[in-house]
Jmol script that loads the backbone (N, CA, C; Angstrom):
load data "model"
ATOM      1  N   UNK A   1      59.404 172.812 -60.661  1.00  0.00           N
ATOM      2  CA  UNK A   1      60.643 172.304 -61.218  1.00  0.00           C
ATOM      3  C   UNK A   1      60.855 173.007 -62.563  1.00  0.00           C
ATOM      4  N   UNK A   2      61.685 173.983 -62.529  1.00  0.00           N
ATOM      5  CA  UNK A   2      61.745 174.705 -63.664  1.00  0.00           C
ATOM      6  C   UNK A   2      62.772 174.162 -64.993  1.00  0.00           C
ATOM      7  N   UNK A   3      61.600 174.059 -66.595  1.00  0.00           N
ATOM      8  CA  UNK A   3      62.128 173.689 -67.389  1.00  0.00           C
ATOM      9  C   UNK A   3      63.239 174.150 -68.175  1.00  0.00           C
ATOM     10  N   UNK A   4      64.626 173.763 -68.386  1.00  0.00           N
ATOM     11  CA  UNK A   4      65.912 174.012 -69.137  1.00  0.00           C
ATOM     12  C   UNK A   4      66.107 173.985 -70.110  1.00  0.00           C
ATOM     13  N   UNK A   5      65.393 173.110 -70.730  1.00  0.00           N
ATOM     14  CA  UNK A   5      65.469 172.708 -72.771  1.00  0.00           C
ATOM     15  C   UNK A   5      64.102 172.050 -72.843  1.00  0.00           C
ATOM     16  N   UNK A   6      64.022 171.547 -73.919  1.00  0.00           N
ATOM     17  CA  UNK A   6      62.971 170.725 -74.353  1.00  0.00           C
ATOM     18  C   UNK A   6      63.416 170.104 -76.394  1.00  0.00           C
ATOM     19  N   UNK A   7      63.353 169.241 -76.308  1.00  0.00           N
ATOM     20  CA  UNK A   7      63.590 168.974 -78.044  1.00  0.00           C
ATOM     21  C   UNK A   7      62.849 167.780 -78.200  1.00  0.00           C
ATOM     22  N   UNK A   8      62.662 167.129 -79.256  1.00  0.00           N
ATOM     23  CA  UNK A   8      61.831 166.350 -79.810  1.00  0.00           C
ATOM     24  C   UNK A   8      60.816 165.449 -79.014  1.00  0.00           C
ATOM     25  N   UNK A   9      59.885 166.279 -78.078  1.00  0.00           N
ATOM     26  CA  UNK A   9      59.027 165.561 -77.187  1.00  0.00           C
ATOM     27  C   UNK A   9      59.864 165.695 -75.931  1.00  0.00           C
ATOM     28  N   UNK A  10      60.723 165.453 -75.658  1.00  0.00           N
ATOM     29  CA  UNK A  10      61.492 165.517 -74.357  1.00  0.00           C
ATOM     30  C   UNK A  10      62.356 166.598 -73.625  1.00  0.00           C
ATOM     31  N   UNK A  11      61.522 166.327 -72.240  1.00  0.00           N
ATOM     32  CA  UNK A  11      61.285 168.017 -71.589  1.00  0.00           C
ATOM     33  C   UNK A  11      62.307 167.830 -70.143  1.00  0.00           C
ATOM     34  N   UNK A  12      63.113 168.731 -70.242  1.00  0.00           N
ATOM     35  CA  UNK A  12      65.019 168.266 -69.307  1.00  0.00           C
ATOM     36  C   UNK A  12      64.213 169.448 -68.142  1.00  0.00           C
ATOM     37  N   UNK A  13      64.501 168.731 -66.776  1.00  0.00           N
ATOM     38  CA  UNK A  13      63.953 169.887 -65.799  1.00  0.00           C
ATOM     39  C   UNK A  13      65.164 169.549 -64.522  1.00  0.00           C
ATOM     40  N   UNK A  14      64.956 170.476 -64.085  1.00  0.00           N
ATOM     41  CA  UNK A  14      66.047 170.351 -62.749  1.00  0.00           C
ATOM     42  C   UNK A  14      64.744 171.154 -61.265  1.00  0.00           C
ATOM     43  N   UNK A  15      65.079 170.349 -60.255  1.00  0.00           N
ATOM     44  CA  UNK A  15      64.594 171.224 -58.990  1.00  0.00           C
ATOM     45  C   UNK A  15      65.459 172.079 -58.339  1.00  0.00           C
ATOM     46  N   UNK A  16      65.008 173.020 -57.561  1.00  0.00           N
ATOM     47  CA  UNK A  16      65.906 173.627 -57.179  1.00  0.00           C
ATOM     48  C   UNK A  16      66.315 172.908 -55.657  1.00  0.00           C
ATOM     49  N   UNK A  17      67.463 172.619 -54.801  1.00  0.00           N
ATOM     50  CA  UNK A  17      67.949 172.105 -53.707  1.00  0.00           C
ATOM     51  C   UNK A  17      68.085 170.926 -53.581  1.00  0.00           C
ATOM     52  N   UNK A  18      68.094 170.436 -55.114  1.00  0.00           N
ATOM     53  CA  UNK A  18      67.686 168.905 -54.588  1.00  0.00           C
ATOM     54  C   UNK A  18      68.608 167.523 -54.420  1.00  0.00           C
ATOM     55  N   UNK A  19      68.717 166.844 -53.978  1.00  0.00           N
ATOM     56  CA  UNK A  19      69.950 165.685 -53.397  1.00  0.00           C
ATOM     57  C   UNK A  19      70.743 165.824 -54.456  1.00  0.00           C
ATOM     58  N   UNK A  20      71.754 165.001 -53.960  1.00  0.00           N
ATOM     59  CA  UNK A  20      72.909 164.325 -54.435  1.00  0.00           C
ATOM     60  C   UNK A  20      72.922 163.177 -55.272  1.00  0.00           C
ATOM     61  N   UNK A  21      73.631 162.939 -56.114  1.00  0.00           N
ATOM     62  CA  UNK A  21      74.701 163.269 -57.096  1.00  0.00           C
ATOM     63  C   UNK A  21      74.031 164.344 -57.866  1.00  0.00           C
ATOM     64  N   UNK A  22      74.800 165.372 -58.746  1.00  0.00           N
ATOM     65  CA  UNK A  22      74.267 166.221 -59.816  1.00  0.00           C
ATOM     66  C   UNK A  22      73.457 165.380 -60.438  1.00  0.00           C
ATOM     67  N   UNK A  23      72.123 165.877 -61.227  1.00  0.00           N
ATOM     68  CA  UNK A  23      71.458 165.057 -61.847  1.00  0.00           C
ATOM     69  C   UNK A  23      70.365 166.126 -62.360  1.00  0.00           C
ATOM     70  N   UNK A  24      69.852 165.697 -63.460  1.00  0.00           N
ATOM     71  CA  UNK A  24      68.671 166.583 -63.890  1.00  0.00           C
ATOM     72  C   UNK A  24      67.484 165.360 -64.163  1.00  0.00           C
ATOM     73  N   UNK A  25      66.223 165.489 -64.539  1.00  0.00           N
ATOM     74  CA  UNK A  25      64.954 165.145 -64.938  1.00  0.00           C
ATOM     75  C   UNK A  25      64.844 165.056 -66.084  1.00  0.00           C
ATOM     76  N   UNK A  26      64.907 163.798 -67.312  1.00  0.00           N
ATOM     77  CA  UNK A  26      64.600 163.933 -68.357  1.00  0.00           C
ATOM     78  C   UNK A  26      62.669 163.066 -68.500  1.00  0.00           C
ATOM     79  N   UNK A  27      62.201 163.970 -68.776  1.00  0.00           N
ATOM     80  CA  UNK A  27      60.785 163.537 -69.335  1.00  0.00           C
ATOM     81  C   UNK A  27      60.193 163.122 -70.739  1.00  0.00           C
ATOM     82  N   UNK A  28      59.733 162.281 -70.944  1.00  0.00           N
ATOM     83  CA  UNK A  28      59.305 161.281 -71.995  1.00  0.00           C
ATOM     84  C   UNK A  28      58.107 160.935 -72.216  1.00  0.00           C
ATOM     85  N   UNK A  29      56.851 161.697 -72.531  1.00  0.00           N
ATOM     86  CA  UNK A  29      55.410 161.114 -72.359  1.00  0.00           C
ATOM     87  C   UNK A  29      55.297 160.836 -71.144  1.00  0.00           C
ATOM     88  N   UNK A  30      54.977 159.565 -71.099  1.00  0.00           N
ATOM     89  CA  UNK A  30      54.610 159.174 -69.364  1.00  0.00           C
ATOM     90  C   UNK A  30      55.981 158.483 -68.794  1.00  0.00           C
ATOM     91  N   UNK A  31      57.260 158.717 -68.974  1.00  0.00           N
ATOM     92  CA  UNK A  31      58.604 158.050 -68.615  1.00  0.00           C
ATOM     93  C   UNK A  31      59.156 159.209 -68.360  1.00  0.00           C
ATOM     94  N   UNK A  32      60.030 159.121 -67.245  1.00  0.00           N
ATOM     95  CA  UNK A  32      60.917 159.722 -66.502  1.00  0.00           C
ATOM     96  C   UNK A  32      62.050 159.122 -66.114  1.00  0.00           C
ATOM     97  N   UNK A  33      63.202 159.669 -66.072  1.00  0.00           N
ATOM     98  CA  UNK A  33      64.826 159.353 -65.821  1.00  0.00           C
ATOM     99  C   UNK A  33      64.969 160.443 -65.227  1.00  0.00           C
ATOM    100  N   UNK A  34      66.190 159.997 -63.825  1.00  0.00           N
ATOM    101  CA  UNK A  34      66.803 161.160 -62.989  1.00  0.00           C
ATOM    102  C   UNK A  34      68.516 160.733 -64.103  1.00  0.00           C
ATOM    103  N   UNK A  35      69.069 161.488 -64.194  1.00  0.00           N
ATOM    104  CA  UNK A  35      70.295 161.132 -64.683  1.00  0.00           C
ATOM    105  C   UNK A  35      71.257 161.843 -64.068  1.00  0.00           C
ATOM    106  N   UNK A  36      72.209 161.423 -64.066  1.00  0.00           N
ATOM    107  CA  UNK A  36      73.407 161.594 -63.596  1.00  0.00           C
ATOM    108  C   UNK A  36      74.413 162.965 -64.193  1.00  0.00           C
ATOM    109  N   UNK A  37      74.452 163.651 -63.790  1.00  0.00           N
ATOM    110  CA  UNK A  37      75.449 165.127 -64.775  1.00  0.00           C
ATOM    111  C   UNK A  37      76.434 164.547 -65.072  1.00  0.00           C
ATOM    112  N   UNK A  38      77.660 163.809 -64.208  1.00  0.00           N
ATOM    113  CA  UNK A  38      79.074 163.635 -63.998  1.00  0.00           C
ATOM    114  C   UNK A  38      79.221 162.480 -64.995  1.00  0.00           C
ATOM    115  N   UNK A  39      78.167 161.191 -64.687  1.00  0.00           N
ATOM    116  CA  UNK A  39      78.694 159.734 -65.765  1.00  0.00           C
ATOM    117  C   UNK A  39      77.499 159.426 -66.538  1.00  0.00           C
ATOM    118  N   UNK A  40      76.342 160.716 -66.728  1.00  0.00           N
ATOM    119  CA  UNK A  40      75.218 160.212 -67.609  1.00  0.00           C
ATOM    120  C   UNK A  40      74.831 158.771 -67.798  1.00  0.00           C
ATOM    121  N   UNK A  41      74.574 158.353 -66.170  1.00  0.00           N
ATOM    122  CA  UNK A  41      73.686 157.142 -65.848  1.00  0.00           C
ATOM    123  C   UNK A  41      72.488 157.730 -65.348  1.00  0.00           C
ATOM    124  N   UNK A  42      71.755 156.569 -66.025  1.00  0.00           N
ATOM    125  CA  UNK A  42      70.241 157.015 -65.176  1.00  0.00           C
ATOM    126  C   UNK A  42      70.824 156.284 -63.724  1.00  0.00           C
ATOM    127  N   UNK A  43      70.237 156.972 -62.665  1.00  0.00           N
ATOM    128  CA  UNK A  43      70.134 156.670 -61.402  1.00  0.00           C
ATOM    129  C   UNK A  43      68.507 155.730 -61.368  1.00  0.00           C
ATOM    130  N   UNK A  44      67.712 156.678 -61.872  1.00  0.00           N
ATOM    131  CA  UNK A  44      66.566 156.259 -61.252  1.00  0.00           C
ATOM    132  C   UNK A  44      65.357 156.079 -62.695  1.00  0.00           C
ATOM    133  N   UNK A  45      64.457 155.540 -62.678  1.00  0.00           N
ATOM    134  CA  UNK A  45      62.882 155.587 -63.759  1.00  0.00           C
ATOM    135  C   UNK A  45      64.449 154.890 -64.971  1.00  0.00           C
ATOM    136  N   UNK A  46      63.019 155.267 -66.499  1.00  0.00           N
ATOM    137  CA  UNK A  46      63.531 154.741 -67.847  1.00  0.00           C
ATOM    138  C   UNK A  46      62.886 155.302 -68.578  1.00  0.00           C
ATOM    139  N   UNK A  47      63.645 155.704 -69.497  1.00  0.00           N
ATOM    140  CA  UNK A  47      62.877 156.477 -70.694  1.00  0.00           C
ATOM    141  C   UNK A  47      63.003 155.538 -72.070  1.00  0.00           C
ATOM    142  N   UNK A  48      62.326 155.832 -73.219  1.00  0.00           N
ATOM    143  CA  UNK A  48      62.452 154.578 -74.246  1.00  0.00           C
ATOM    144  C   UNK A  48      63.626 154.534 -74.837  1.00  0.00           C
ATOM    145  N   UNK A  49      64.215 153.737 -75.689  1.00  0.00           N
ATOM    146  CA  UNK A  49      65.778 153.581 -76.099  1.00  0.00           C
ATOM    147  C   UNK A  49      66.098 155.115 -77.082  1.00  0.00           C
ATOM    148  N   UNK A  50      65.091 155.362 -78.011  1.00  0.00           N
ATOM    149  CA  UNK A  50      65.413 156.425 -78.696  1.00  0.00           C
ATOM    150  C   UNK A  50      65.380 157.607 -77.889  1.00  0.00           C
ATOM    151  N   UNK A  51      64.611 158.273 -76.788  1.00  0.00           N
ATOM    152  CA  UNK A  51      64.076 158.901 -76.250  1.00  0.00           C
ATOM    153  C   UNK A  51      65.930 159.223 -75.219  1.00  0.00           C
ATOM    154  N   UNK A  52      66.276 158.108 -74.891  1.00  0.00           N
ATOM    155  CA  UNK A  52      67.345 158.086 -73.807  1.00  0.00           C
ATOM    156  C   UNK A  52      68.974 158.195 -74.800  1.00  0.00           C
ATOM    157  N   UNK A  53      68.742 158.050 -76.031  1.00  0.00           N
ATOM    158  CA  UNK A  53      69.725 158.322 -76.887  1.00  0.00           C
ATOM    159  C   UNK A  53      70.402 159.835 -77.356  1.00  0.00           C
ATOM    160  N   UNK A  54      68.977 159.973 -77.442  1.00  0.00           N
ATOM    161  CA  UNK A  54      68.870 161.537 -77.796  1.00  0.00           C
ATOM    162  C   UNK A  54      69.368 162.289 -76.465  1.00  0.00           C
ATOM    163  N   UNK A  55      68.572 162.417 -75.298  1.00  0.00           N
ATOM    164  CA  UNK A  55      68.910 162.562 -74.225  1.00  0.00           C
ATOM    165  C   UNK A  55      70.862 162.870 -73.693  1.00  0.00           C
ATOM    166  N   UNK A  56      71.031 161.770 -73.722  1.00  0.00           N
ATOM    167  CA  UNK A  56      72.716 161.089 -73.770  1.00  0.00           C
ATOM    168  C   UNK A  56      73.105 162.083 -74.718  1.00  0.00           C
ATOM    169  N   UNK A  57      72.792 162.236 -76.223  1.00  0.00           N
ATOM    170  CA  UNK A  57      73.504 163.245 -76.861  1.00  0.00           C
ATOM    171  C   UNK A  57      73.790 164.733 -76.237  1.00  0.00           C
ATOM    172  N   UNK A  58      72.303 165.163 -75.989  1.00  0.00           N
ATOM    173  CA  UNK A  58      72.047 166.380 -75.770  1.00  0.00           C
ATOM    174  C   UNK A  58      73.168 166.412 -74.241  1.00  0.00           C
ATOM    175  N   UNK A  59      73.088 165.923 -73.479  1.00  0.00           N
ATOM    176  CA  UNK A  59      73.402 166.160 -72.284  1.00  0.00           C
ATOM    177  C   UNK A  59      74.860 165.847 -72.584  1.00  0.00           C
ATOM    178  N   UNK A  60      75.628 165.064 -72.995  1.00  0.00           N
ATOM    179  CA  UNK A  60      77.132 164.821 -73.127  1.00  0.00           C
ATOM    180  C   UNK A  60      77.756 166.315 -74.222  1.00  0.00           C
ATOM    181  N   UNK A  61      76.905 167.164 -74.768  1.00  0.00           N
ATOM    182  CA  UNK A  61      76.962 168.128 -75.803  1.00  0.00           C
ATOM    183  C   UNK A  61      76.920 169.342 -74.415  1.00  0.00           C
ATOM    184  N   UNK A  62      76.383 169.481 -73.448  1.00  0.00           N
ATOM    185  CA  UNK A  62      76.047 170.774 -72.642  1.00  0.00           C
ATOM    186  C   UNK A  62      75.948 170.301 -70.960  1.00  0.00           C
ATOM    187  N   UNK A  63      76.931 169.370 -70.770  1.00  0.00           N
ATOM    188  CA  UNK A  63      77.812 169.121 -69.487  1.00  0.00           C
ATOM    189  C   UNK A  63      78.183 169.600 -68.691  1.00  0.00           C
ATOM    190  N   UNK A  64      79.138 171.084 -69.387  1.00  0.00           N
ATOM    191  CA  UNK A  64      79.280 172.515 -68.315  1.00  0.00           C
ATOM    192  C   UNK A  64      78.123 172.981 -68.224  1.00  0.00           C
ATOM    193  N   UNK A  65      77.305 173.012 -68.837  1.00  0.00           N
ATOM    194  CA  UNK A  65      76.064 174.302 -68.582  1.00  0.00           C
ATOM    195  C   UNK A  65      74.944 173.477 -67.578  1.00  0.00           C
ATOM    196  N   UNK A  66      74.779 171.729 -67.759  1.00  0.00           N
ATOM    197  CA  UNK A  66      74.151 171.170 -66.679  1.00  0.00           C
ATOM    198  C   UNK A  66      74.255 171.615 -65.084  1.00  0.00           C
ATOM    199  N   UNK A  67      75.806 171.600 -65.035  1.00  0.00           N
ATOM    200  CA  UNK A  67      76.759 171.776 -64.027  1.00  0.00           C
ATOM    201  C   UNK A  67      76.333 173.362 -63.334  1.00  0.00           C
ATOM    202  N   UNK A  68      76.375 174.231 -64.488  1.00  0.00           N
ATOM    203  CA  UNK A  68      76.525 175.130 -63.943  1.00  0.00           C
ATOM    204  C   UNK A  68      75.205 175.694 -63.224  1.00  0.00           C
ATOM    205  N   UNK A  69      74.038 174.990 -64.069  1.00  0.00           N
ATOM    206  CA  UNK A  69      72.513 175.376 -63.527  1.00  0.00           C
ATOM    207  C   UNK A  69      72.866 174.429 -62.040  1.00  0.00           C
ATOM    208  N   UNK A  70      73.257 173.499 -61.721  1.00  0.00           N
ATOM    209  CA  UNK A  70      73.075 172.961 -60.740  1.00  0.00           C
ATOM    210  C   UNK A  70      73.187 173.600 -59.526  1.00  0.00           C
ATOM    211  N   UNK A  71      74.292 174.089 -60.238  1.00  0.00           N
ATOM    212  CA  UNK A  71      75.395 174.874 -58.729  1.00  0.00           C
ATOM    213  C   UNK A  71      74.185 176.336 -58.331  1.00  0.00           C
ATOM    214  N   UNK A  72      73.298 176.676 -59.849  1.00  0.00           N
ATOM    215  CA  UNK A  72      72.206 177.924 -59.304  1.00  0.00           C
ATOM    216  C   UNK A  72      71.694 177.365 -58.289  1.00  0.00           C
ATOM    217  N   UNK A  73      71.110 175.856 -58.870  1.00  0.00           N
ATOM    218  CA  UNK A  73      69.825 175.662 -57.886  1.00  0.00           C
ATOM    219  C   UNK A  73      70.049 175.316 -56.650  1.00  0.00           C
ATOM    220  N   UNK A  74      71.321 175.200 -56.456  1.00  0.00           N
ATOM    221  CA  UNK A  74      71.541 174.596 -54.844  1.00  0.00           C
ATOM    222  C   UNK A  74      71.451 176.028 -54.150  1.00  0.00           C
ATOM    223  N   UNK A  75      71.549 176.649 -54.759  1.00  0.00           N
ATOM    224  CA  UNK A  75      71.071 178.222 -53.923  1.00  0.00           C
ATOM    225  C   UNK A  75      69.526 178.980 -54.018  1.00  0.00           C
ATOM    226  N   UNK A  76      69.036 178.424 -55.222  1.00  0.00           N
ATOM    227  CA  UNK A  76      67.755 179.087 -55.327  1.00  0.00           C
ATOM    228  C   UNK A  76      68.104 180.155 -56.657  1.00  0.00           C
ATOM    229  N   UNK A  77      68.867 179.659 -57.403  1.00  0.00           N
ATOM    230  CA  UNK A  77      69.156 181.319 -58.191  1.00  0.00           C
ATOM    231  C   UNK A  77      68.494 180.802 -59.919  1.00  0.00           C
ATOM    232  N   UNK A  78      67.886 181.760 -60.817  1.00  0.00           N
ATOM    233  CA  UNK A  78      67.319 181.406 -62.019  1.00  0.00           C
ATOM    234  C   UNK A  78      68.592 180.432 -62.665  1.00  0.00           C
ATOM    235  N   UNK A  79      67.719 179.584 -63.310  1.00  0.00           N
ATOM    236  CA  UNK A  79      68.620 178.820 -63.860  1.00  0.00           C
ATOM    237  C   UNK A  79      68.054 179.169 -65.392  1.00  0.00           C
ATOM    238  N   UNK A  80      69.538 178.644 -66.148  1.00  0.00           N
ATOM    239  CA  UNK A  80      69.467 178.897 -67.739  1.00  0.00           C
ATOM    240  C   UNK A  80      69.153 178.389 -68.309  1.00  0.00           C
ATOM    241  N   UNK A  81      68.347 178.362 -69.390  1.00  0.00           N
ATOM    242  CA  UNK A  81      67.713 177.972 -70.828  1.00  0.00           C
ATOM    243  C   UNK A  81      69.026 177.396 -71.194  1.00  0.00           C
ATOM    244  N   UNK A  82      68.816 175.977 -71.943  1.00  0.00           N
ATOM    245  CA  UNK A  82      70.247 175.533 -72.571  1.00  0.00           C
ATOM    246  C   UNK A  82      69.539 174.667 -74.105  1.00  0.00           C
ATOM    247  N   UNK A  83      70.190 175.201 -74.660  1.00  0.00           N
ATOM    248  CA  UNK A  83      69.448 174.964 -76.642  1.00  0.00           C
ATOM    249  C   UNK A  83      69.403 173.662 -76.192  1.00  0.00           C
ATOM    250  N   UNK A  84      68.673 173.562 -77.314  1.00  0.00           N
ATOM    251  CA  UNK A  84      68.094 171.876 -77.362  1.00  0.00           C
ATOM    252  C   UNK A  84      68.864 171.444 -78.445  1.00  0.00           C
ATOM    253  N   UNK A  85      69.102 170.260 -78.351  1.00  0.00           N
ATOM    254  CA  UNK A  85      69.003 169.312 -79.209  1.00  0.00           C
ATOM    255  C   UNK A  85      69.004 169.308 -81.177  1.00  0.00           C
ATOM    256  N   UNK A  86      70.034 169.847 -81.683  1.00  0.00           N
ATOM    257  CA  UNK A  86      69.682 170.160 -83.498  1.00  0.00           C
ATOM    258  C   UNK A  86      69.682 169.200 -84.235  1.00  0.00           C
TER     259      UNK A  86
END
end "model"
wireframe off; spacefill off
backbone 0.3
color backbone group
């Protein structure tokens, strides 16, 4: 599952082919969230309140570029490094 960003402890990963709705992997120590690209809901797991704040920022800040790695991985194609978090 190749990593996209990473900023203050928390490491954003996407798989390549993987289900439905758009969504990426945000990682947290031992906490994990699938989140949502389109309405930045977690679907699935929980990450801690600060941890999922930050998160929410970063991801409502680089929306097209979530999007656009998605659309790589549904093919298999390198996906992009997207800045972290300032």
């Amino acid at each position: 599952m190749p990593e996209i960003s990473r900023f203050y402890g928390i490491i954003i990963r996407m798989f390549y082919n993987d289900h439905n709705p758009p969504h990426f992997h945000a990682i947290y120590q031992d906490k994990e969230a699938l989140i949502d690209i389109r309405t930045l809901e977690i679907l699935e797991g929980e990450l801690p309140k600060r941890a999922w704040t930050l998160t929410l920022e970063w991801a409502s800040e680089h929306r097209d570029e979530l999007i656009a790695n998605w659309e790589k991985a549904k093919v298999h194609k390198t996906l992009n490094k997207i800045e972290p978090l300032a």
